[in-house]
C-alpha positions in Angstrom: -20.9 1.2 -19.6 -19.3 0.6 -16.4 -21.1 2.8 -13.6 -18.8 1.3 -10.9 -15.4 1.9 -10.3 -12.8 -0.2 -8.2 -11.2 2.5 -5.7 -8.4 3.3 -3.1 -6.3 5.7 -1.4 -2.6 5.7 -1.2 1.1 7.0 -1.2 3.6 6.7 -4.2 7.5 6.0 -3.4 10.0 7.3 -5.5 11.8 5.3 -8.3 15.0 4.8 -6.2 13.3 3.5 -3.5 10.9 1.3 -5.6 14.6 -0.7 -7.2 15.4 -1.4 -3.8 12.6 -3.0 -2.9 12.1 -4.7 -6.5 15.8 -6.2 -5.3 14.1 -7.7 -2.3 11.4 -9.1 -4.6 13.7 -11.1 -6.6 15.5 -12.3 -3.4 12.6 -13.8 -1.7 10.7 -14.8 -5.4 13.7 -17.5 -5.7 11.6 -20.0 -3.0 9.5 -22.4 -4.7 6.2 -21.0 -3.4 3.0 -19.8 -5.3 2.9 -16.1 -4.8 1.6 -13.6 -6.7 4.2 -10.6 -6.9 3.8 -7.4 -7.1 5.0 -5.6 -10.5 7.5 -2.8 -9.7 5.5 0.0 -11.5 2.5 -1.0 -9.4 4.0 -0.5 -5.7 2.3 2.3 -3.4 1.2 2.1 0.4 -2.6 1.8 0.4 -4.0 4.7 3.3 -7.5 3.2 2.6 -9.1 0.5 0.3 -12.7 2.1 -0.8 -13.9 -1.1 -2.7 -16.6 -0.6 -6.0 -17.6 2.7 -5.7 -20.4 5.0 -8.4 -18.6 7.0 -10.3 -20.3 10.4 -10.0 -19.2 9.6 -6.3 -15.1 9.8 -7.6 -15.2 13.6 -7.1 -16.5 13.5 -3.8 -14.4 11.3 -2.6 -11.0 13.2 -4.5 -12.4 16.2 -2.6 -12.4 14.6 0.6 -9.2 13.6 0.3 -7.8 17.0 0.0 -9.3 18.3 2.8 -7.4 15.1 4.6 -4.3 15.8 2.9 -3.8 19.7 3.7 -3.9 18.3 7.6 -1.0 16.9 7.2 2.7 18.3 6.3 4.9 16.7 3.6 7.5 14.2 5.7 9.8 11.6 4.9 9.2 7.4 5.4 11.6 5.2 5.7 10.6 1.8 3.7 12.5 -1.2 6.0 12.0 -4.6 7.4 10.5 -7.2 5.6 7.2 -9.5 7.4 3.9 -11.0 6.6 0.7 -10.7 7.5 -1.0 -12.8 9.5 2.5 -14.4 10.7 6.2 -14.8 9.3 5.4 -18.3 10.3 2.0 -18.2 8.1 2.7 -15.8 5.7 -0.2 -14.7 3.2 0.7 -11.1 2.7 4.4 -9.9 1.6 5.1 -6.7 3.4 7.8 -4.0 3.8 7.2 -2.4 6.8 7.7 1.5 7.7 9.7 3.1 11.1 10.6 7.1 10.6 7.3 8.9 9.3 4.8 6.3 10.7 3.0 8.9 13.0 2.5 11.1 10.1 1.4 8.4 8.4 -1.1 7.4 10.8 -1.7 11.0 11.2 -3.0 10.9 7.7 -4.9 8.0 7.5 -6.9 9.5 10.7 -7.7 12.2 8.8 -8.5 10.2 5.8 -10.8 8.0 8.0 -12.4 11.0 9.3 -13.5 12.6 5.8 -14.1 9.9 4.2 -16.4 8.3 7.0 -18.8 11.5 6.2 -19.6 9.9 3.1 -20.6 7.1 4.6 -17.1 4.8 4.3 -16.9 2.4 7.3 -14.0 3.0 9.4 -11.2 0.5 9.6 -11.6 -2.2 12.5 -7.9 -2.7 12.6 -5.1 -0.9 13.8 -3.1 1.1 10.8 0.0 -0.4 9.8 1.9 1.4 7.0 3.6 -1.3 4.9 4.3 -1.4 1.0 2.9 -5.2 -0.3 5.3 -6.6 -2.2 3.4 -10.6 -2.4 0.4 -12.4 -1.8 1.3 -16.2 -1.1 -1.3 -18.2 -3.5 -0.6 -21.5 -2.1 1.5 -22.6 0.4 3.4 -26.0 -0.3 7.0 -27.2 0.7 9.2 -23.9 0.2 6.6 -21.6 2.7 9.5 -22.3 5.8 11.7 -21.2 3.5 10.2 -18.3 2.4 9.1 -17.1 6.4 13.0 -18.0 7.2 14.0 -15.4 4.3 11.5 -12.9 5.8 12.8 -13.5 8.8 16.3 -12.8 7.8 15.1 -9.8 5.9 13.3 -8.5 8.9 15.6 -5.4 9.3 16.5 -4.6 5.9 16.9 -1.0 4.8 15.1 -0.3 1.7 15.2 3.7 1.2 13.7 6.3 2.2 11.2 8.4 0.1 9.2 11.9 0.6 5.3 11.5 1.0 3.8 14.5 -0.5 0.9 13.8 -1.6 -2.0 11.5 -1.6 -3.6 9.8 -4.5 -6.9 8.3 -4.9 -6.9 5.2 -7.7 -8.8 2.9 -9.7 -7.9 -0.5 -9.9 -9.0 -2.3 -13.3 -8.2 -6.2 -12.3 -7.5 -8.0 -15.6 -4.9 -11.8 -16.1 -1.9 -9.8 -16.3 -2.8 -8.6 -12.8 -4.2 -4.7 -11.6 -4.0 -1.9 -13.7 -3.9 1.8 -11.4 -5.1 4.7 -13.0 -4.5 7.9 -10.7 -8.4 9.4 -10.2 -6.9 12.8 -8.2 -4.1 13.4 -6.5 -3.5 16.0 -3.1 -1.0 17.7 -2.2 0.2 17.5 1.7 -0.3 20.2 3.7 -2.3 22.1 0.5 
């Protein structure tokens, strides 16, 4: 029996929001590059990845959450402008990036941070960046220019906006087909 679990923190979008940015998908998927898209159902904003965790350690960390999430009041994110991390240039990550709601969004993943370094979770070394991954880049080959000039032209698209409410802590069961989320607990913002 499995005694670890694969586990993160993150924000669902709303289905309208989620179409829009599946349209963006297909746009950029036309470029003969290797990269891994993500599957419509399957698009959130990660707040915090937690790794392998025990499981008897689930509810502590579903508990900790809470206490983040009542910090912080229910708000609105806009979901806009394409770009890749490291680089457009060098892309390797796929992103839709965030503008109206990002200080509540950094707001909660402070708190997150906060409780969740208390049961021993390592803070993050890097700045937080709200953005919804929409593609890893496998390989690069002849098409990556193309695909960083389509980012690039896609750098101030407007996706949607959706209502963050609530926080939800995940497994992630990795299997050929690609990840499978399972919400493990889910808080409400602002309690």
């Amino acid at each position: 029996m499995k005694k670890t679990v694969r586990t993160f923190v993150a924000v669902e979008i709303d289905e309208r929001t989620r179409r829009a940015a599946t349209k963006l998908i297909e746009k950029l998927s036309v470029v003969p590059v290797d990269v891994k898209w993500v599957a419509p159902h399957n698009l959130h904003i990660t707040l915090k990845f937690l790794g392998d965790v025990s499981l008897q350690e689930t509810a502590r960390i579903c508990q900790a959450v809470q206490k983040a999430a009542v910090e912080v009041e229910p708000f609105e994110l806009s979901i806009e402008g394409a770009g890749a991390f490291p680089t457009t240039k060098r892309p390797r990550t796929v992103w839709i990036g965030s503008r109206v709601g990002e200080d509540q969004m950094s707001a909660l993943h402070k708190q997150l941070e906060r409780r969740l370094a208390k049961l021993g979770f390592r803070k993050d070394s890097r700045r937080f960046q709200a953005h919804l991954t929409i593609g890893r880049v496998k390989r690069g080959g002849p098409g990556l220019s193309e695909l960083a000039s389509l980012i690039e032209e896609n750098a101030q698209c407007e996706i949607g906006k959706t209502t963050i409410s609530e926080a939800v802590v995940f497994s992630s069961e990795l299997g050929p087909e690609g990840p499978t989320y399972h919400p493990l607990g889910r808080a409400k913002l602002g309690g």
